[in-house]
PyMOL Python script that loads the backbone (N, CA, C, O; Angstrom):
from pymol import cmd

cmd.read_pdbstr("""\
ATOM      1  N   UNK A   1     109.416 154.543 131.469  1.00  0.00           N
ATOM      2  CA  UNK A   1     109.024 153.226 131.946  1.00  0.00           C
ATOM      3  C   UNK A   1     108.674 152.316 130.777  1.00  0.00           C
ATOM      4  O   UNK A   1     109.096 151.162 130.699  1.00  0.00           O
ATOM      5  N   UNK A   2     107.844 152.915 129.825  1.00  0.00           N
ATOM      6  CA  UNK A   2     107.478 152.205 128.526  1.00  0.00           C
ATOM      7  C   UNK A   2     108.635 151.726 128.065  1.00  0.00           C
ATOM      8  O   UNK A   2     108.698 150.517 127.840  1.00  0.00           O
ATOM      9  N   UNK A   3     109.859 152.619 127.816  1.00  0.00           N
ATOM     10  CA  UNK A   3     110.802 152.427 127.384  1.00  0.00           C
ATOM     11  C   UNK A   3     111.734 151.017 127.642  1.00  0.00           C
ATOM     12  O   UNK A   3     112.428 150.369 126.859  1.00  0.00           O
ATOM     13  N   UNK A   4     111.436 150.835 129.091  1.00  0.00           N
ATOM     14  CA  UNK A   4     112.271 150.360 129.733  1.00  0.00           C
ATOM     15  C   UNK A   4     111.865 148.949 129.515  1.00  0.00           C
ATOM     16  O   UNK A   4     112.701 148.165 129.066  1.00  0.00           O
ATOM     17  N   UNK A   5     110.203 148.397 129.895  1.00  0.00           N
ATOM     18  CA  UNK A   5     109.939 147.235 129.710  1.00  0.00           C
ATOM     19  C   UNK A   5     110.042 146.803 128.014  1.00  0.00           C
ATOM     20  O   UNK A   5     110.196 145.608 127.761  1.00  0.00           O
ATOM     21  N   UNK A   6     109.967 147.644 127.045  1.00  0.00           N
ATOM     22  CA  UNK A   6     110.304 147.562 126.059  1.00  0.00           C
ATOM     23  C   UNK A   6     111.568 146.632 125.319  1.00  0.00           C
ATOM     24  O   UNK A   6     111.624 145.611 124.634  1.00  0.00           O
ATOM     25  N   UNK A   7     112.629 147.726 125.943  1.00  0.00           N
ATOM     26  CA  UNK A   7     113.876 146.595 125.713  1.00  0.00           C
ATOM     27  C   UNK A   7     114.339 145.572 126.952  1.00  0.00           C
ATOM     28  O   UNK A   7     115.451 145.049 127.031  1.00  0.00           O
ATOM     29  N   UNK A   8     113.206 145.397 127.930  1.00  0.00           N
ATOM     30  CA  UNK A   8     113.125 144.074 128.137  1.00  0.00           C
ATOM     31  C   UNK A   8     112.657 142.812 127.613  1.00  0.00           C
ATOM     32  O   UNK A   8     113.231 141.724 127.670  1.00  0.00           O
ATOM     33  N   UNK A   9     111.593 143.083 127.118  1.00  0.00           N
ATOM     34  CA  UNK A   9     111.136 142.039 126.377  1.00  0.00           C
ATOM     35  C   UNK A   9     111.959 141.850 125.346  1.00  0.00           C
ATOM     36  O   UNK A   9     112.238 140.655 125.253  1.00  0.00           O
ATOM     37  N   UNK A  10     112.771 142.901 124.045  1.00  0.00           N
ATOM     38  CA  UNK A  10     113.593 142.666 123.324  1.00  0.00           C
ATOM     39  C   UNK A  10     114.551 141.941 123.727  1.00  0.00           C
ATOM     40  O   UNK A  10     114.602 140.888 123.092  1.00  0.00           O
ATOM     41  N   UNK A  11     115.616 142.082 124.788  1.00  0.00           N
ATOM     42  CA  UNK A  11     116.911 141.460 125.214  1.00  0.00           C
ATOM     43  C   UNK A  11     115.843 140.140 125.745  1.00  0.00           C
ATOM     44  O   UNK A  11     115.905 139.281 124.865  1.00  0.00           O
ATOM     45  N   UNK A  12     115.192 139.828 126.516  1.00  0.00           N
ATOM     46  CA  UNK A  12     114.680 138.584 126.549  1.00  0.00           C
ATOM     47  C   UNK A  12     114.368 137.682 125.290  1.00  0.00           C
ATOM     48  O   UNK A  12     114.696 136.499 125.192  1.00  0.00           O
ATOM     49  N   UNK A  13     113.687 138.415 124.347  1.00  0.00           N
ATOM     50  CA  UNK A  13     113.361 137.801 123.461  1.00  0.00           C
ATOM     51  C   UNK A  13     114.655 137.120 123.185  1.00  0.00           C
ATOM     52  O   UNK A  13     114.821 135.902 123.235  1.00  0.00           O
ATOM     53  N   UNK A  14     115.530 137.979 122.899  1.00  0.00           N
ATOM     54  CA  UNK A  14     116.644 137.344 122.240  1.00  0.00           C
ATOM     55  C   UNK A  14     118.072 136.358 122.936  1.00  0.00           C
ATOM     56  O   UNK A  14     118.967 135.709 122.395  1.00  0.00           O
ATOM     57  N   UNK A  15     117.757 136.621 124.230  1.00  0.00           N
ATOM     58  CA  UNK A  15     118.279 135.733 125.213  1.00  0.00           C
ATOM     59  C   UNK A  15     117.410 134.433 124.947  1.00  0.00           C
ATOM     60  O   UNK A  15     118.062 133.430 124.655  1.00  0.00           O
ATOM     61  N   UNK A  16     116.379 134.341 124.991  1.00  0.00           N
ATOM     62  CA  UNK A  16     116.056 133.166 124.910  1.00  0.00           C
ATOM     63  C   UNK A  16     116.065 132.359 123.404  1.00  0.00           C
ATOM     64  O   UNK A  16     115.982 131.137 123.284  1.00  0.00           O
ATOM     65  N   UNK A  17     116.174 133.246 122.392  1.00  0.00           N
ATOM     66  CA  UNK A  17     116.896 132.834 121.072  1.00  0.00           C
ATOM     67  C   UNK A  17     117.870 132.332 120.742  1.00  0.00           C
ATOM     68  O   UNK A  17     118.145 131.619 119.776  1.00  0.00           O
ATOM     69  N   UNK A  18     118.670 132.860 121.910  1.00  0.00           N
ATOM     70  CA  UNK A  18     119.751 132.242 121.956  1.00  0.00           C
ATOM     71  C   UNK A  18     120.114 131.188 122.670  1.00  0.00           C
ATOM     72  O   UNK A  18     121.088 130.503 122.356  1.00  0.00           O
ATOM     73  N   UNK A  19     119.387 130.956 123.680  1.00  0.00           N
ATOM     74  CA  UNK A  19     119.423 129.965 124.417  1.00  0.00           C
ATOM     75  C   UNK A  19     118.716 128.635 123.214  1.00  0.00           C
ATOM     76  O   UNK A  19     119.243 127.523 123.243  1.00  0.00           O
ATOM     77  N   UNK A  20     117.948 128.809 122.573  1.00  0.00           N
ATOM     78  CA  UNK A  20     117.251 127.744 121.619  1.00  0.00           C
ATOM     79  C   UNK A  20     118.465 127.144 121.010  1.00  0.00           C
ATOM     80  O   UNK A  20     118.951 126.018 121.117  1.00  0.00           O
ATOM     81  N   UNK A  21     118.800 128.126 120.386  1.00  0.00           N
ATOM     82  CA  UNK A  21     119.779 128.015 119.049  1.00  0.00           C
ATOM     83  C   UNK A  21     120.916 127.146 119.491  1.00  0.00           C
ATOM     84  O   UNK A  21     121.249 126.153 118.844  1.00  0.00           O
ATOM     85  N   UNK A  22     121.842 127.732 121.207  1.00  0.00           N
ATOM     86  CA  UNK A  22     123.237 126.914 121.749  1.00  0.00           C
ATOM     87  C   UNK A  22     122.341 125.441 122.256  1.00  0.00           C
ATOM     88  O   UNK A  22     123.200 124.563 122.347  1.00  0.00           O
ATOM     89  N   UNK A  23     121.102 124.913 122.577  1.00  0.00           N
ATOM     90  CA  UNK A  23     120.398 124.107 122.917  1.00  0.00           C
ATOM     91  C   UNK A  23     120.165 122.753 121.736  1.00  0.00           C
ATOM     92  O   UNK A  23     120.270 121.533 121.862  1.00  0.00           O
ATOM     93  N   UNK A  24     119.851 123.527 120.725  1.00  0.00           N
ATOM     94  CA  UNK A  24     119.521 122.708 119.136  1.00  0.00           C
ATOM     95  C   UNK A  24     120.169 121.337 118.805  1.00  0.00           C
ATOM     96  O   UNK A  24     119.604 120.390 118.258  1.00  0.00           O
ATOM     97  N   UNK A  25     121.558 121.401 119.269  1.00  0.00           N
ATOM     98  CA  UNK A  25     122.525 120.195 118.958  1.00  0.00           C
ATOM     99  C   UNK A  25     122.075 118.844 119.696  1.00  0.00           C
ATOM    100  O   UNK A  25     122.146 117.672 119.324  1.00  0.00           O
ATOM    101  N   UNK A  26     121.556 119.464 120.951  1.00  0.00           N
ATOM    102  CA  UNK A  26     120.821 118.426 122.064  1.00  0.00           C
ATOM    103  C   UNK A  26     119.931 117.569 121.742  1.00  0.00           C
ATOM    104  O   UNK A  26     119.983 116.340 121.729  1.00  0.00           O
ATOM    105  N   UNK A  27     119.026 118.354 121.457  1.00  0.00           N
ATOM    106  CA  UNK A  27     117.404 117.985 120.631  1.00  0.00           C
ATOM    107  C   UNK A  27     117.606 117.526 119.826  1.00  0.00           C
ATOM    108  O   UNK A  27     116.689 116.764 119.521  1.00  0.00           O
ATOM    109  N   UNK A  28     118.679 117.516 118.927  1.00  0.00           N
ATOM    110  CA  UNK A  28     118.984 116.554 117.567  1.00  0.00           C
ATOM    111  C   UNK A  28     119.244 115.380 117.804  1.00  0.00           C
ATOM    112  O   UNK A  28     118.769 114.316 117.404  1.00  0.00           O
ATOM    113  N   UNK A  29     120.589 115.833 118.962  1.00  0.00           N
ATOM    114  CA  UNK A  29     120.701 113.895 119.457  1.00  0.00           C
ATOM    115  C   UNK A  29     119.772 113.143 119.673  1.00  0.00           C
ATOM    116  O   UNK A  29     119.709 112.043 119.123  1.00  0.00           O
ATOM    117  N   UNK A  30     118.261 113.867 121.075  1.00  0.00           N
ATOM    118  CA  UNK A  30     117.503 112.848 121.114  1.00  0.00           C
ATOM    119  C   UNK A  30     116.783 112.277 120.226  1.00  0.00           C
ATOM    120  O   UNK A  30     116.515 111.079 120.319  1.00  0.00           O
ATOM    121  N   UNK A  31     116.294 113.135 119.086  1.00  0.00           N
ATOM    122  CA  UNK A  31     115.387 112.648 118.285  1.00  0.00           C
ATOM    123  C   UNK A  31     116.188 111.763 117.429  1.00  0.00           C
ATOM    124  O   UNK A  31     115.537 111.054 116.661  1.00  0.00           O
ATOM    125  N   UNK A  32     117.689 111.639 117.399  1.00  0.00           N
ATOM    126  CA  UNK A  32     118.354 110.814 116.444  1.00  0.00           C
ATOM    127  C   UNK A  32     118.055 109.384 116.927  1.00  0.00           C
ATOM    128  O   UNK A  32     118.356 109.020 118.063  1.00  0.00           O
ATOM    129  N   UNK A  33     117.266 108.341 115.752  1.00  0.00           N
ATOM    130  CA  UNK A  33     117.278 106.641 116.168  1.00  0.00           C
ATOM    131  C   UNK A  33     118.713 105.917 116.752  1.00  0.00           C
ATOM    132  O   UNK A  33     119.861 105.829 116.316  1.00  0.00           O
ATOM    133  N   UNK A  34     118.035 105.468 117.933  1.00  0.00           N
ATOM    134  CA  UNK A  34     119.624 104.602 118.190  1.00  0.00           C
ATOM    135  C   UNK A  34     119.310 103.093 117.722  1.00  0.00           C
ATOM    136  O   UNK A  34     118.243 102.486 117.620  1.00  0.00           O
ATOM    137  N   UNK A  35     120.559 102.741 117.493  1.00  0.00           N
ATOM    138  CA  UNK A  35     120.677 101.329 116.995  1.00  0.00           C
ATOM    139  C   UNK A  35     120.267 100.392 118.141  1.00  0.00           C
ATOM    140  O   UNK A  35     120.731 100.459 119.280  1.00  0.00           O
ATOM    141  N   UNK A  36     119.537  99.692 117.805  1.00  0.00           N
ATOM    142  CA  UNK A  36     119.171  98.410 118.568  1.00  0.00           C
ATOM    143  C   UNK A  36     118.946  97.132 118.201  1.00  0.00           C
ATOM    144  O   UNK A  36     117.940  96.805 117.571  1.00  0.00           O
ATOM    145  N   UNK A  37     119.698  96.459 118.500  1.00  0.00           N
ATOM    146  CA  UNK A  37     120.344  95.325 118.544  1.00  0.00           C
ATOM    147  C   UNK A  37     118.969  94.338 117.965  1.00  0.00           C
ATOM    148  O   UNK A  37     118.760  93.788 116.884  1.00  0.00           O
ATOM    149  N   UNK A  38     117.923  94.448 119.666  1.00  0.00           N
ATOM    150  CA  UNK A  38     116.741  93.606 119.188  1.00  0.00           C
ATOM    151  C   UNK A  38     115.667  94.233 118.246  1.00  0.00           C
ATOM    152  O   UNK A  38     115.403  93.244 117.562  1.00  0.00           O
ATOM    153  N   UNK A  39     115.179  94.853 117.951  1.00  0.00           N
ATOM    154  CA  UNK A  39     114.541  95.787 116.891  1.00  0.00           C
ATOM    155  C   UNK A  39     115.355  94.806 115.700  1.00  0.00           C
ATOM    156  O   UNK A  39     114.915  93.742 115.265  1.00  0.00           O
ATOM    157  N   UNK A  40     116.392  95.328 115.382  1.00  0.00           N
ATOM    158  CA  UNK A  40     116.979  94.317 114.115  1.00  0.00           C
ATOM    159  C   UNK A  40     116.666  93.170 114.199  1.00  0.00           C
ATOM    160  O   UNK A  40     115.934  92.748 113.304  1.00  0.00           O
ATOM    161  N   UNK A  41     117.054  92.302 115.202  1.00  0.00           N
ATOM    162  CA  UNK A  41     116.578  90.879 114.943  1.00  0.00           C
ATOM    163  C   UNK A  41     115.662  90.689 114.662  1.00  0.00           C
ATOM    164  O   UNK A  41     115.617  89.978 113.658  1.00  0.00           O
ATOM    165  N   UNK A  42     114.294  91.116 115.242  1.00  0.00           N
ATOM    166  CA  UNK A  42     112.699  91.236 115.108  1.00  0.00           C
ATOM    167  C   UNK A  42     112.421  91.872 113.065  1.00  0.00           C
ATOM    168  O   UNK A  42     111.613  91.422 112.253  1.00  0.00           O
ATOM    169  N   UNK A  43     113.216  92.736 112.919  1.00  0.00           N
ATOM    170  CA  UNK A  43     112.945  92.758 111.644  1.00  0.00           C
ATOM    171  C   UNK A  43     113.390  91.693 110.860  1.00  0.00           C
ATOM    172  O   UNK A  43     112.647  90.891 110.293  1.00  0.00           O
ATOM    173  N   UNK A  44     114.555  91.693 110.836  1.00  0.00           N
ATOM    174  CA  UNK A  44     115.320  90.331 109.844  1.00  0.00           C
ATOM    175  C   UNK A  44     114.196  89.321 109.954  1.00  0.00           C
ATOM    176  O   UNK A  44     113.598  89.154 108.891  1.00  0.00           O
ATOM    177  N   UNK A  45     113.766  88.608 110.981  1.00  0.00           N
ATOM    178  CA  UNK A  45     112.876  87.231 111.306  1.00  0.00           C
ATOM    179  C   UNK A  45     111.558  88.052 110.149  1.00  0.00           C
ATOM    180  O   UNK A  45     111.234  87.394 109.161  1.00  0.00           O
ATOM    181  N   UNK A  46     111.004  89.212 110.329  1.00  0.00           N
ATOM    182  CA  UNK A  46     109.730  89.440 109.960  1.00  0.00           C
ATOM    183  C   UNK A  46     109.982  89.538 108.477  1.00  0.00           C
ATOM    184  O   UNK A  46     109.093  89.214 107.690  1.00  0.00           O
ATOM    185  N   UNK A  47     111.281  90.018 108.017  1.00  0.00           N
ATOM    186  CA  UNK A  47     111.450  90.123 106.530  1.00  0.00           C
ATOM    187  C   UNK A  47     111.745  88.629 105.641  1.00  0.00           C
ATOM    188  O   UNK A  47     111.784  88.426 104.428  1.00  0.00           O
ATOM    189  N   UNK A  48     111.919  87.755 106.753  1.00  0.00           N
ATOM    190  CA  UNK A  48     112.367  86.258 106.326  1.00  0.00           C
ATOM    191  C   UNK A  48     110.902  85.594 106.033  1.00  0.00           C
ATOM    192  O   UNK A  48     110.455  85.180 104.963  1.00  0.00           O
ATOM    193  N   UNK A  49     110.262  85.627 107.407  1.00  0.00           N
ATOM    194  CA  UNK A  49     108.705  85.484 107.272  1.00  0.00           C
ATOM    195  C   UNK A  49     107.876  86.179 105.589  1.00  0.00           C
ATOM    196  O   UNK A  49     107.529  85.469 104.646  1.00  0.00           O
ATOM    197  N   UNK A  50     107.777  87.370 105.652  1.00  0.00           N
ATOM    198  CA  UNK A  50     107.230  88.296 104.504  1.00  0.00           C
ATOM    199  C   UNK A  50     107.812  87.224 103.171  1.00  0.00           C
ATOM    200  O   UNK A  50     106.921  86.797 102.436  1.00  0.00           O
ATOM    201  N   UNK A  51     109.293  86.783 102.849  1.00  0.00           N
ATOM    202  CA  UNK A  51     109.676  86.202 102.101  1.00  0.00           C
ATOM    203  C   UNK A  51     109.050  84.714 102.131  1.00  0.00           C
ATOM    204  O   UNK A  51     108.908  84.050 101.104  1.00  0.00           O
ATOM    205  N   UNK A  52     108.670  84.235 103.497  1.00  0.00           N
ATOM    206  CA  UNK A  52     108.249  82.669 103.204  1.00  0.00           C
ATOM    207  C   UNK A  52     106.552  82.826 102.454  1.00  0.00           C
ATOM    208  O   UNK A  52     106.095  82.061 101.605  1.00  0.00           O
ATOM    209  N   UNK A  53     105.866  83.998 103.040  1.00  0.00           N
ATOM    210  CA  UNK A  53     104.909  83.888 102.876  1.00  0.00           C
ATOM    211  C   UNK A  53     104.635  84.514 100.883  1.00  0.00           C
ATOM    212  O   UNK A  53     103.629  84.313 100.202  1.00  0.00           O
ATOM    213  N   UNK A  54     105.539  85.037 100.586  1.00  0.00           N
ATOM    214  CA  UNK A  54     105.560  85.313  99.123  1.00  0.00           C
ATOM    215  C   UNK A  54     105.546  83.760  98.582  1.00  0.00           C
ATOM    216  O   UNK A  54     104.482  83.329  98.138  1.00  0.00           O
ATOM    217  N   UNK A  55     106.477  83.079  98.605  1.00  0.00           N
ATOM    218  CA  UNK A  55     107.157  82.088  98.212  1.00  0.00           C
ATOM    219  C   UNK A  55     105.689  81.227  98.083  1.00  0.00           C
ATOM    220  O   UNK A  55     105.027  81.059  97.059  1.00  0.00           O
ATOM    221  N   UNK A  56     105.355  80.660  99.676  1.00  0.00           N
ATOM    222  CA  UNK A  56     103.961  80.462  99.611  1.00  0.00           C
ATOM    223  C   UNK A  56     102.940  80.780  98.599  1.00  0.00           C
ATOM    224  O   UNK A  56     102.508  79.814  97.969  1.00  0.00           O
ATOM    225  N   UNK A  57     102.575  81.687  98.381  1.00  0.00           N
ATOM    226  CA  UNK A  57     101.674  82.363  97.895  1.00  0.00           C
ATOM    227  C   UNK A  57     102.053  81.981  96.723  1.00  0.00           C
ATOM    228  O   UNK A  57     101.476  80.940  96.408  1.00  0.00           O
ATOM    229  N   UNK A  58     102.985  82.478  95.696  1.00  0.00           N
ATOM    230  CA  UNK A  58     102.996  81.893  94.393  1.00  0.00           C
ATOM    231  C   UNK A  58     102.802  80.120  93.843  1.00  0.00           C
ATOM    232  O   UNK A  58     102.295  79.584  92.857  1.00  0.00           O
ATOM    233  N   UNK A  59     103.642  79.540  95.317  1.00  0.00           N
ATOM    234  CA  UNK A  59     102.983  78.338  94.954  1.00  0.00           C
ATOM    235  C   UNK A  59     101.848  77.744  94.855  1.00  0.00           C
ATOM    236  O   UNK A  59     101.727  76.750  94.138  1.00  0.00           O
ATOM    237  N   UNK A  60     100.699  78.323  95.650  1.00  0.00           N
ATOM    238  CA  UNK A  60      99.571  78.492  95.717  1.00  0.00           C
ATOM    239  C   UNK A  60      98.549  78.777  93.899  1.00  0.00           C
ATOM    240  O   UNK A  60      97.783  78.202  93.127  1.00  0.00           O
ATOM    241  N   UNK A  61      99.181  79.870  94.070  1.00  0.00           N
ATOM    242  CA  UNK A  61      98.475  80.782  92.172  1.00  0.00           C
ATOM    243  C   UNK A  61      99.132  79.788  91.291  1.00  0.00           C
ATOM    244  O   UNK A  61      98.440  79.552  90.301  1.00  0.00           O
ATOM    245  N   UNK A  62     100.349  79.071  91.336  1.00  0.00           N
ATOM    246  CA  UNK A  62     101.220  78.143  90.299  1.00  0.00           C
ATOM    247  C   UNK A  62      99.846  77.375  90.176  1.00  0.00           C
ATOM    248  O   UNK A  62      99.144  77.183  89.183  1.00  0.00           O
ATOM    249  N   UNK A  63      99.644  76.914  91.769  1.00  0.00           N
ATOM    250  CA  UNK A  63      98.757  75.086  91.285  1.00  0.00           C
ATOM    251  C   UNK A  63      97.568  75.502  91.059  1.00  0.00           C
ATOM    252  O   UNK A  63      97.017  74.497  90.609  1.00  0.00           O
ATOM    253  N   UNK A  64      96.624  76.534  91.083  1.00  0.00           N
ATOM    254  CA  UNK A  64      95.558  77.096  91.049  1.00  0.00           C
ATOM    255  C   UNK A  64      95.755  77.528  89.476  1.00  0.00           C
ATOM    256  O   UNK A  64      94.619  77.750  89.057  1.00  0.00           O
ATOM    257  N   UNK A  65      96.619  77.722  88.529  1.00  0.00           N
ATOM    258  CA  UNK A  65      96.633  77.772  87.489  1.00  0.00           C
ATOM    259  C   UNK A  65      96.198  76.639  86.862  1.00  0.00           C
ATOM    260  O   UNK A  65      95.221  76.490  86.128  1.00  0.00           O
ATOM    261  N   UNK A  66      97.613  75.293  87.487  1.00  0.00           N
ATOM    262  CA  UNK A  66      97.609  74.337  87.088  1.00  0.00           C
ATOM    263  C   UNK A  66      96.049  73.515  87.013  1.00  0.00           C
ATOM    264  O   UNK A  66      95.758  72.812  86.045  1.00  0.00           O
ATOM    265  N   UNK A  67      95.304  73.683  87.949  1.00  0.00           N
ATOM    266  CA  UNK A  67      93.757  72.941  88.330  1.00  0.00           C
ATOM    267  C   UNK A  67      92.812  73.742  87.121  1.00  0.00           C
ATOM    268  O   UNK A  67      92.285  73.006  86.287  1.00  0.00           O
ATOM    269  N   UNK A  68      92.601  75.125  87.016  1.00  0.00           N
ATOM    270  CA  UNK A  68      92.639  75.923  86.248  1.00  0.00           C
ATOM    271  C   UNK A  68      92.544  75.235  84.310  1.00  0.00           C
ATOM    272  O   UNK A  68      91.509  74.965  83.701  1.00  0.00           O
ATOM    273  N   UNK A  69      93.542  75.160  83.950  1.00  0.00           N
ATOM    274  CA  UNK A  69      93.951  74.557  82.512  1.00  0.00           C
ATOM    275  C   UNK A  69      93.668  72.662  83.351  1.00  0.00           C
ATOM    276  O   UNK A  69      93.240  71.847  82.533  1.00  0.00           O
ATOM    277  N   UNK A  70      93.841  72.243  84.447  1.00  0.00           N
ATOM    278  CA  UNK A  70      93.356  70.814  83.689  1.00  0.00           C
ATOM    279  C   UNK A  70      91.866  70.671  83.397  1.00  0.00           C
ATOM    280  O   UNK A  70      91.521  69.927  82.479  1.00  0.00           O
ATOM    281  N   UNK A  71      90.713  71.515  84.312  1.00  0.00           N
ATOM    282  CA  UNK A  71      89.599  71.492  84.013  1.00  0.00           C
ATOM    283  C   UNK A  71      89.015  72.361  82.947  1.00  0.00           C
ATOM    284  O   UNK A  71      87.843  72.342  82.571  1.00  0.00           O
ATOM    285  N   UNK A  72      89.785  72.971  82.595  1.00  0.00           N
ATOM    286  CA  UNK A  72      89.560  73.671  81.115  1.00  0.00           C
ATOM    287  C   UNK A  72      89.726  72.991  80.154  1.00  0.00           C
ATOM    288  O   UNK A  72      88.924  73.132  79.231  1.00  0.00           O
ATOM    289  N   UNK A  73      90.811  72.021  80.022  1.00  0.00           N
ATOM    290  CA  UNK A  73      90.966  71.031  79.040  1.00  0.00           C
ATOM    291  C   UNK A  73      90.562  69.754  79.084  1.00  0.00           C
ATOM    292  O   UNK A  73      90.940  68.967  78.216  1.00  0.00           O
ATOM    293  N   UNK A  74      89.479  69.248  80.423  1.00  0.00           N
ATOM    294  CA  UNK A  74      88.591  68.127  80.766  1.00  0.00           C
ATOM    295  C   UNK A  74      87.271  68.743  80.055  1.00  0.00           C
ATOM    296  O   UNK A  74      86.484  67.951  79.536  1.00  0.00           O
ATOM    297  N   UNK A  75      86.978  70.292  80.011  1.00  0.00           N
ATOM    298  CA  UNK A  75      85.809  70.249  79.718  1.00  0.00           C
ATOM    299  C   UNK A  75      86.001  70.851  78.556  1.00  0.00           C
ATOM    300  O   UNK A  75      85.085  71.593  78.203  1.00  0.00           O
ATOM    301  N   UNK A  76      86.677  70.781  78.038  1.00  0.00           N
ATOM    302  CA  UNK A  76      86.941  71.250  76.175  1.00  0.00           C
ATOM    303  C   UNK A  76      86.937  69.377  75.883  1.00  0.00           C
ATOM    304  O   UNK A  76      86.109  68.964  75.069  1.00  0.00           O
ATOM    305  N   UNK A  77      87.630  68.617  76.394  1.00  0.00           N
ATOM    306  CA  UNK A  77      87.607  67.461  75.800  1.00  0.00           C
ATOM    307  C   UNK A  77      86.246  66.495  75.733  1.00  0.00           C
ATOM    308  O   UNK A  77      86.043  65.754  74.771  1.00  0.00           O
ATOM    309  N   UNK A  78      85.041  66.628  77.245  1.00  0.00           N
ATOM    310  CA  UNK A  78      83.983  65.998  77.251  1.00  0.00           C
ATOM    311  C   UNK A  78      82.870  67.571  76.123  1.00  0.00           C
ATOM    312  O   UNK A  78      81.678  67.872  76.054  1.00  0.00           O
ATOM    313  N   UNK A  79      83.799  67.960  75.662  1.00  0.00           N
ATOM    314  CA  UNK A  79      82.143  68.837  74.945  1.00  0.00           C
ATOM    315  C   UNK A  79      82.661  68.480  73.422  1.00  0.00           C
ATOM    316  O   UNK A  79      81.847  68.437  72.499  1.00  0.00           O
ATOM    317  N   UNK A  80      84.522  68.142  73.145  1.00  0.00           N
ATOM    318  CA  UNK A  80      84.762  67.242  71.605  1.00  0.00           C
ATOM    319  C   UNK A  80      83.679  66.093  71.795  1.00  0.00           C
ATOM    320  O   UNK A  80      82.659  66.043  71.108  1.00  0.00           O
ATOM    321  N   UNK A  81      84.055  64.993  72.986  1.00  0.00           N
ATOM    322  CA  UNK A  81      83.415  64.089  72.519  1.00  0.00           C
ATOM    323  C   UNK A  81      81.476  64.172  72.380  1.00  0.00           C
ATOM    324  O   UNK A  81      80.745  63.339  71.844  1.00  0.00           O
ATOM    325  N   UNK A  82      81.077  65.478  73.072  1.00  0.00           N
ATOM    326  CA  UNK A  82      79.450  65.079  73.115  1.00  0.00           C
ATOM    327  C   UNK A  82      79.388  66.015  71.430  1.00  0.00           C
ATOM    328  O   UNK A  82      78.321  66.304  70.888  1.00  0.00           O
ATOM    329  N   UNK A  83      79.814  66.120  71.249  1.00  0.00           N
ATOM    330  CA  UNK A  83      79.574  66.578  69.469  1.00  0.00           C
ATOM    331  C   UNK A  83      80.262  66.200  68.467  1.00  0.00           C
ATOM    332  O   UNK A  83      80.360  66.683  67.339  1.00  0.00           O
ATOM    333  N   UNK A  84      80.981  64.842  69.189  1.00  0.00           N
ATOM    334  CA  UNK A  84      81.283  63.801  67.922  1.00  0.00           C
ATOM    335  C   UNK A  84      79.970  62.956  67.873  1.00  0.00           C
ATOM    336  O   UNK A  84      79.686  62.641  66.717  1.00  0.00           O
ATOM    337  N   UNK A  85      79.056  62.484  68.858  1.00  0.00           N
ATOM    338  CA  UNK A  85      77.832  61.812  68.694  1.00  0.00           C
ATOM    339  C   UNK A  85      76.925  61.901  67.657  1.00  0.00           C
ATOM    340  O   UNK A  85      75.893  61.231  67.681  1.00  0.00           O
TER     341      UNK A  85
END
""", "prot")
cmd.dss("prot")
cmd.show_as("cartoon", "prot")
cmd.util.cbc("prot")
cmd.orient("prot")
């Protein structure tokens, strides 16, 4: 009897190993991404956006430089003239 449930569980085991294994190709498909149409559009717009807002942004640090060096060189010029006095 030992015997018997023995190589049942073996041939099961391996019936159902096999059943995994002829199954596998399935499970690949689903987990494979499908192409979608709107997903793309939604990215393109968000990667266009990401690009306006770079663009932005440096123009921003440009004039923040620019304000930067003119009041650096307003107050280098009023501290020439208070020590030409």
């Amino acid at each position: 009897m030992k015997d018997l449930l023995g190589m049942a569980i073996v041939v099961g085991g391996f019936l159902t190993a096999l059943r995994m294994w002829l199954h596998r190709p399935k499970v690949q498909q689903l987990m494979a991404p499908q192409p979608n149409p709107a997903l793309d559009g939604r990215l393109e717009r968000l990667e266009s956006a990401v690009e306006a807002m770079t663009i932005e942004m440096e123009r921003v640090s440009e004039g923040q430089r620019f304000t930067t060096k003119l009041l650096s060189e307003i107050h280098d010029t009023n501290r020439a003239i208070g020590a030409g006095r």
